[in-house]
C-alpha positions in Angstrom: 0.0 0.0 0.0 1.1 3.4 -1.0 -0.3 6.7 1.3 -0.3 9.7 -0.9 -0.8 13.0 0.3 -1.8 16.1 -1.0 -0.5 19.3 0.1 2.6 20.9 1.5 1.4 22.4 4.5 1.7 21.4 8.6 -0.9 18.8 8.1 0.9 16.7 5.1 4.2 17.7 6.8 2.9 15.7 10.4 1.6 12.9 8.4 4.6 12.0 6.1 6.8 12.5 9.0 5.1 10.1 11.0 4.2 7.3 7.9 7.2 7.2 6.4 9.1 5.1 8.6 6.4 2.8 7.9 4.7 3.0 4.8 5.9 4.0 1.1 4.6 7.3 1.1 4.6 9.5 -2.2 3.9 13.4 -1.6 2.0 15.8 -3.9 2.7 19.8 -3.4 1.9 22.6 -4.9 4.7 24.0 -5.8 8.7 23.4 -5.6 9.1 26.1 -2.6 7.4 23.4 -0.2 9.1 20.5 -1.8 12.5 21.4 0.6 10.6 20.7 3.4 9.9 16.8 3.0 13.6 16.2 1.5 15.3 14.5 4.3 12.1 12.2 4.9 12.8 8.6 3.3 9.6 9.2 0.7 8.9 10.4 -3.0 7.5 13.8 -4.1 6.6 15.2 -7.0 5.0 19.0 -7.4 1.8 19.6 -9.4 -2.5 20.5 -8.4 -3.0 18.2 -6.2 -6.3 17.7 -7.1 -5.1 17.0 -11.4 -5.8 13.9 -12.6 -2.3 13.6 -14.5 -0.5 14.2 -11.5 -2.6 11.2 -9.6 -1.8 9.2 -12.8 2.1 10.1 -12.6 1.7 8.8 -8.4 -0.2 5.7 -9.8 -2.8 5.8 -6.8 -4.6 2.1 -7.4 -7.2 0.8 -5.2 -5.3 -0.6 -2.8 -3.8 2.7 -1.6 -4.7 5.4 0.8 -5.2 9.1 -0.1 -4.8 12.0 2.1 -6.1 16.1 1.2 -4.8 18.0 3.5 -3.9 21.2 1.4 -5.5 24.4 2.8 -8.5 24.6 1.0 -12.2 22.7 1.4 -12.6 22.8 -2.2 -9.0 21.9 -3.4 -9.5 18.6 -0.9 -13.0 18.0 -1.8 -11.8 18.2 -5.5 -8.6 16.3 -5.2 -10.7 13.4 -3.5 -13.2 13.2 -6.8 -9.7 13.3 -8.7 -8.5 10.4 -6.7 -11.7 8.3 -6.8 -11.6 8.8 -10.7 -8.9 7.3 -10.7 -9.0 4.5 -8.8 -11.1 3.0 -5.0 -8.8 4.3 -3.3 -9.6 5.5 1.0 -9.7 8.9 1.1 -9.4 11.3 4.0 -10.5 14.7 3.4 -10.0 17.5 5.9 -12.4 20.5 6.1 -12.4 23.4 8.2 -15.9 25.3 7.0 -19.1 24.0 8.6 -20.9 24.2 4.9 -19.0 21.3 4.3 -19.2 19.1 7.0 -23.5 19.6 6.7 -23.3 18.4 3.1 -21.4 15.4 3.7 -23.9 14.6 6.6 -27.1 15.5 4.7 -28.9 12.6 3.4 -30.3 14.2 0.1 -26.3 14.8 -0.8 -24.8 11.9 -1.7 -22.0 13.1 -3.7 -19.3 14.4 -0.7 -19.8 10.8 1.1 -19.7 8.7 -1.8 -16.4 9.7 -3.0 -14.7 10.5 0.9 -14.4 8.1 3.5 -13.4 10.3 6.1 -14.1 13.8 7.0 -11.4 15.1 9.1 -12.7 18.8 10.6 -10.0 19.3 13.4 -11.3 22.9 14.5 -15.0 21.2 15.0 -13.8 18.2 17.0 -11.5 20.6 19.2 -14.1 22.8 20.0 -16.4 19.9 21.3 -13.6 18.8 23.2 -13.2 22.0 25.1 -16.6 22.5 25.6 -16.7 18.9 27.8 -13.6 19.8 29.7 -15.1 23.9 30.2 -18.4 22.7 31.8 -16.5 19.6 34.0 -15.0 21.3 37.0 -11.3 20.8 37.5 -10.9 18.4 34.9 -8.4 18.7 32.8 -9.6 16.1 30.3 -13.0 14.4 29.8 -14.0 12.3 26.7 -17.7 9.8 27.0 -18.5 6.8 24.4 -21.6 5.3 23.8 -24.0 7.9 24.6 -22.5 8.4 27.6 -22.2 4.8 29.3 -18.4 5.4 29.7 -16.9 8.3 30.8 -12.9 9.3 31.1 -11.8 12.2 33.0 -8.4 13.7 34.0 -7.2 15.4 36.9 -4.0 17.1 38.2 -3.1 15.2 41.5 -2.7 17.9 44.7 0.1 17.3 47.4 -2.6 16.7 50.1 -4.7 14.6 48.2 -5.5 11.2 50.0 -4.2 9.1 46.3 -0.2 10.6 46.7 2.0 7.9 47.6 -0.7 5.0 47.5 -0.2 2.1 44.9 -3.3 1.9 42.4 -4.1 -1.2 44.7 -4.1 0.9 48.1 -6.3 3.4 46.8 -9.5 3.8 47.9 -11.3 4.9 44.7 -15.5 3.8 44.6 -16.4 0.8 42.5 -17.2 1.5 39.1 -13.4 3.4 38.6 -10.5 2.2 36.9 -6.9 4.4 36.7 -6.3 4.2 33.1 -3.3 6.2 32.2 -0.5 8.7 34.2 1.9 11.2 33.4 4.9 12.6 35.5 7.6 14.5 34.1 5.7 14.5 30.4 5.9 10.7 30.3 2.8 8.7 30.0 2.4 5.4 31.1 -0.6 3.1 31.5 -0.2 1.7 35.2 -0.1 -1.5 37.1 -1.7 -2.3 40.6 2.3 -1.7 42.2 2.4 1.7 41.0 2.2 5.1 43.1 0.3 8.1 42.7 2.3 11.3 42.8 1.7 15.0 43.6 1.7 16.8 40.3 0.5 13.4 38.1 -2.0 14.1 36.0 -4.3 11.2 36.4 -7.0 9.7 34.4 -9.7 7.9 35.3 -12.5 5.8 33.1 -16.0 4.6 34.5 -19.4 5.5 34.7 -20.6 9.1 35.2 -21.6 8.6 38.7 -18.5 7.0 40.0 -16.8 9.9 38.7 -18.4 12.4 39.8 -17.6 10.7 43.5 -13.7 10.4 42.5 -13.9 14.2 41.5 -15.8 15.6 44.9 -13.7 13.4 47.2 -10.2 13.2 45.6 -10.4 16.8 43.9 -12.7 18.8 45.3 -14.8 19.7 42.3 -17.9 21.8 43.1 -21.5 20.8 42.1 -22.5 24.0 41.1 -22.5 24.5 36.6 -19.9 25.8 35.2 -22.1 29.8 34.9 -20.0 31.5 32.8 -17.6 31.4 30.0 -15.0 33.5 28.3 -13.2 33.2 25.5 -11.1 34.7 23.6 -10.4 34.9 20.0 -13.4 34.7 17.1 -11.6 32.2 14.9 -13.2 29.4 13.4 -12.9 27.4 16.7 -14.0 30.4 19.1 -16.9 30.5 16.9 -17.9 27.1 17.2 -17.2 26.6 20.8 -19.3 29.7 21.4 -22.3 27.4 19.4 -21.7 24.2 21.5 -21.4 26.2 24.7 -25.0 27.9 24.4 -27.0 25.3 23.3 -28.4 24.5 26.7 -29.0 27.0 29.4 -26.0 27.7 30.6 -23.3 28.7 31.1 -23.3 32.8 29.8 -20.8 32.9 27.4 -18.6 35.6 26.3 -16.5 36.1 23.7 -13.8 38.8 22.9 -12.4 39.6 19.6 -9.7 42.0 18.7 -10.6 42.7 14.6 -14.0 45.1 14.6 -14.5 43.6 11.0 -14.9 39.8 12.3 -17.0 41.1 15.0 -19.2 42.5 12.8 -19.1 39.3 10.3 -19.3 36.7 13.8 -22.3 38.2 15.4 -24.7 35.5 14.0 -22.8 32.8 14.2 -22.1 32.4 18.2 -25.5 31.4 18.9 -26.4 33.3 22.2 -22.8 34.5 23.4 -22.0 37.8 23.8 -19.6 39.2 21.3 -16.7 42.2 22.7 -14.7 43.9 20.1 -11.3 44.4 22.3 -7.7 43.1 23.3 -7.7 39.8 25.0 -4.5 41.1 26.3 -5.7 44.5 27.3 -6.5 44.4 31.1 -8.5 47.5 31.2 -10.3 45.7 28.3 -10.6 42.9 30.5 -11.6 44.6 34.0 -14.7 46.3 31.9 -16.2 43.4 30.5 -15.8 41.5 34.1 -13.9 38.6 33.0 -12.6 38.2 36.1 -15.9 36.5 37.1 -15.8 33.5 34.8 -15.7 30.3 36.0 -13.4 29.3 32.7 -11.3 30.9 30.0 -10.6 29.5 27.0 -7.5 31.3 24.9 -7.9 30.9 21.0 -6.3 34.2 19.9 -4.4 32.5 16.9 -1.2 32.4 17.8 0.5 30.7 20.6 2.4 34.0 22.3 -0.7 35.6 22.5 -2.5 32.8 24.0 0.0 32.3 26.5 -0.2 35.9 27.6 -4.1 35.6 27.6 -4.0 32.6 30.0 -0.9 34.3 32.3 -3.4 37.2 32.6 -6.4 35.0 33.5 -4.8 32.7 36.1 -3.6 36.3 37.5 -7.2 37.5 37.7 -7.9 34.3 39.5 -10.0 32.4 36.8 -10.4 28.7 37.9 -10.0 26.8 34.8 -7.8 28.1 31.8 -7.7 26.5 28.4 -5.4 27.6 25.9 -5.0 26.3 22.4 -1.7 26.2 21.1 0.2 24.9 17.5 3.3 24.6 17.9 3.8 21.0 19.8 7.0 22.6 21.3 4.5 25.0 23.5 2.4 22.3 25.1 5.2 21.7 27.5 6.1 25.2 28.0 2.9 26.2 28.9 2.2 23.5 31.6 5.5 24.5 33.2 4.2 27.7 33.5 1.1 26.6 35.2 -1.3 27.0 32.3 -4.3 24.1 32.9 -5.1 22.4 29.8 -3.8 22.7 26.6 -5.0 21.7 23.5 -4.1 21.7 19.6 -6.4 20.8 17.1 -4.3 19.3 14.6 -2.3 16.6 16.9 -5.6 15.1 17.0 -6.3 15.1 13.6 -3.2 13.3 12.9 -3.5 10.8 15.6 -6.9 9.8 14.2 -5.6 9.5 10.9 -3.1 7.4 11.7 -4.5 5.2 13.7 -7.3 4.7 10.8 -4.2 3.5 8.8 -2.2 1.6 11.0 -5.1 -0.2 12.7 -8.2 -0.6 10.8 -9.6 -3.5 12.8 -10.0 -0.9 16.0 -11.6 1.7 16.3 -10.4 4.7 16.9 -12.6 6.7 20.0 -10.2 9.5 21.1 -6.7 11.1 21.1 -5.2 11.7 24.9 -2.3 13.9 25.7 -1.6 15.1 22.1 -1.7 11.4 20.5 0.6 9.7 23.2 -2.2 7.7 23.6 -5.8 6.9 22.4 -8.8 5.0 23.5 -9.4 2.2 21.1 -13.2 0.0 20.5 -12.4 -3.9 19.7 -15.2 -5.9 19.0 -13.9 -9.8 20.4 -14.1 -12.3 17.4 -16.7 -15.4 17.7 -13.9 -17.7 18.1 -12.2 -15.9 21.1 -11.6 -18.2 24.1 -13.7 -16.9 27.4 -11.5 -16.3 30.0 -10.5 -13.7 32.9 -9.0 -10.5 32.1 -6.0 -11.3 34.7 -5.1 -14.7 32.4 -4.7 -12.5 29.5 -0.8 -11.7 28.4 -1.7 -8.6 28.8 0.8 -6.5 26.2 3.0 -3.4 28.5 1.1 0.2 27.7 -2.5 -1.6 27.4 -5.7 -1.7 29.8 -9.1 -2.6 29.3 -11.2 0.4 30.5 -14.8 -0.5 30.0 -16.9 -3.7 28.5 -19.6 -3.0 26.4 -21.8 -6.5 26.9 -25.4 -6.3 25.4 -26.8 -3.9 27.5 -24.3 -4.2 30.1 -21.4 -2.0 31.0 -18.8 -3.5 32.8 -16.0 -1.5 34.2 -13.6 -4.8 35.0 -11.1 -5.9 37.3 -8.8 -8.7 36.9 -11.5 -11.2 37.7 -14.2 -10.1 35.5 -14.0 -12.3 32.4 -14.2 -11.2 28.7 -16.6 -13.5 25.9 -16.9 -13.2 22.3 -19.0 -10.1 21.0 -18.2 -8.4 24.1 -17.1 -5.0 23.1 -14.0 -3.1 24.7 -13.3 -0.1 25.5 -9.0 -0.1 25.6 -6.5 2.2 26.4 -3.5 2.0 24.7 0.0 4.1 24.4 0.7 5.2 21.0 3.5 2.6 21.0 1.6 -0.3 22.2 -1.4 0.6 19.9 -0.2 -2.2 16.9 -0.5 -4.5 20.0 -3.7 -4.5 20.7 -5.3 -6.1 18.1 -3.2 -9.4 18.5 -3.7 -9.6 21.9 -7.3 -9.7 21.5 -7.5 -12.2 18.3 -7.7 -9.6 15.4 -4.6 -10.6 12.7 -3.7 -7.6 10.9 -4.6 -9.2 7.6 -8.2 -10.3 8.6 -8.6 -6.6 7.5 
């Protein structure tokens, strides 16, 4: 199988770094000025529209192969994916970043976008529906839910006097229902064993059910009851926007929004459902101190680039706001900005690219979520019909994997060692980024039963 890409921007750039080691990859770009960039990867390129069919026919995309638009431009991906299912049945992967699209590939009287792409990648829209569940959980600094909300995963910073520090994951004294799925110390992740110990400063995540959660967070974190009330955020990009939708669809929480360019507060007005729009400085106290931003119970920082963010969230945590979010680019500034104290950070495109990847590498799982920028992921495997019934701790369990949840019928299981897994149960796995080809062994599913 060959991956082609199309582009020559951040997207393509992530993705052929990351397949090439792997996969024979063959690059399309636009023009020889962004060829440089992808010359000391071990793949072809070869500059030209990426959405020509002469140029496909010079890659030789054939059915077996996978194809990637990821230029900067709906229409020159949309386009380039027709191209590429002209020319062969290729998988394509398509990424978006206007809403227009995304409702005509999901409307039922268009067939055209879904017949000829297989996957819609919209990074902006999933990242602003991930902030949205971590704004309106309190404390959290992570929360994900899968099937309608049987399972829920949530993350949380680990205080020095908290009850869990120096306690092995056996000791502790979490309520039933609650499994420790993942840790990080130090910006390592690991997925833990009974023996290990909690740390002050680990960020630790937990996967259950919703109320067993809710316990962990009130008696291990001190999360309050009360709803998140209100909500500012910065920045009236494409993701501000749509995070200012999914914020005021219900009731609460009040929802501002602050924008620095008059002319997109003009244009965004509609568009924010029932927020509040400001035309001002994020970074302008007096700005600040006026609107009353220091009563929000969360900011979110999506000014479009990552210094200004960062100054954004300083100036919030400063002002005493409980919950910061801050959306950075650069992968470099994740780490920076948790040294610095900032609470969550997120960028849109590591999760785009973990999701793509993981639909390449592993197409017998699948994919539920990206967690710490795609150093790990939460994974679905169905059990074959001739797995052997047994109990989860008489599984060879591979290092970097741990069954979160089981999906049995209407059951949900959250399972200990004893709890035994049967054919068509459904699994809810957590899995490191470099256990992930793992999984599907360990669970009966060969690679070429694809």
């Amino acid at each position: 199988m060959t991956v082609v890409i199309a582009g020559g921007g951040d997207n393509a750039y992530r993705l052929a770094s990351s397949l090439a080691r792997e996969e024979d990859v063959f690059v399309v770009v636009p023009t020889e000025t962004e060829r440089g960039r992808f010359e000391h990867l071990d793949l072809q390129t070869t500059v030209g529209p990426v959405a020509s069919r002469a140029t496909l026919k010079h890659v030789g995309l054939s059915d077996d192969d996978t194809f990637i638009a990821c230029a900067d431009s709906d229409e020159r991906n949309i386009i380039a994916c027709l191209a590429a299912r002209g020319q062969s049945m290729a998988k394509t992967y398509c990424f978006i970043a206007q809403n227009q699209h995304h409702e005509s590939f999901h409307d039922p009287e268009q067939v055209t976008l879904a017949a000829i792409i297989d996957y819609l990648i919209w990074p902006q829209w999933s990242l602003a529906r991930e902030i949205a569940r971590i704004v309106l959980e309190p404390r959290a600094l992570d929360v994900e839910n899968f099937h309608r909300g049987r399972i829920w995963l949530m993350e949380y910073r680990l205080p020095r006097d908290s009850r869990l520090r120096g306690r092995t994951l056996g000791e502790a004294p979490l309520p039933r229902n609650v499994l420790v799925v993942s840790r990080v110390r130090n910006g390592k992740l690991v997925v833990p064993r009974g023996q290990d110990r909690l740390e002050a400063g680990d960020k630790v995540l937990f996967m259950g059910r919703r109320t067993a959660l809710r316990k962990v967070a009130k008696r291990f974190f001190a999360a309050p009851e009360t709803v998140v009330r209100s909500v500012t955020i910065i920045g009236g990009g494409r993701t501000g926007r749509l995070l200012a939708s999914e914020l005021t669809q219900g009731l609460w929480p009040e929802v501002r929004l602050i924008e620095a360019s008059r002319r997109r507060c003009e244009d965004i007005a509609g568009q924010v459902g029932r927020a509040t729009v400001f035309c001002g400085d994020g970074t302008d106290l007096k700005v600040l101190e006026e609107i009353g931003v220091e009563r929000s119970d969360a900011l979110v920082a999506m000014a479009g680039n990552d210094q200004t963010n960062l100054l954004c969230s300083l100036i919030a945590k400063q002002l005493g706001i409980p919950k910061v979010v801050t959306g950075v680019n650069q992968d470099a500034s994740s780490a920076l900005f948790e040294r610095v104290g900032i609470d969550v950070t997120l960028n849109a495109r590591a999760a785009a690219i973990a999701e793509v990847l993981h639909e390449i590498r592993a197409p017998r799982l699948k994919y539920r979520a990206s967690l710490e920028g795609g150093r790990a992921e939460v994974v679905e495997v169905t059990l074959p019909p001739d797995f052997q019934t047994r109990r989860l701790r008489e599984m060879d369990m591979p290092t970097g994997v741990i069954v979160g949840a089981v999906l049995r019928q209407v059951n949900t299981i959250v399972p200990g060692g004893g709890d035994e897994v049967r054919p068509g149960d459904r699994l809810l796995v957590v899995t490191t980024a470099e256990a992930a080809d793992t999984v599907g062994p360990a669970f009966g599913l060969m690679p070429e039963a694809d």
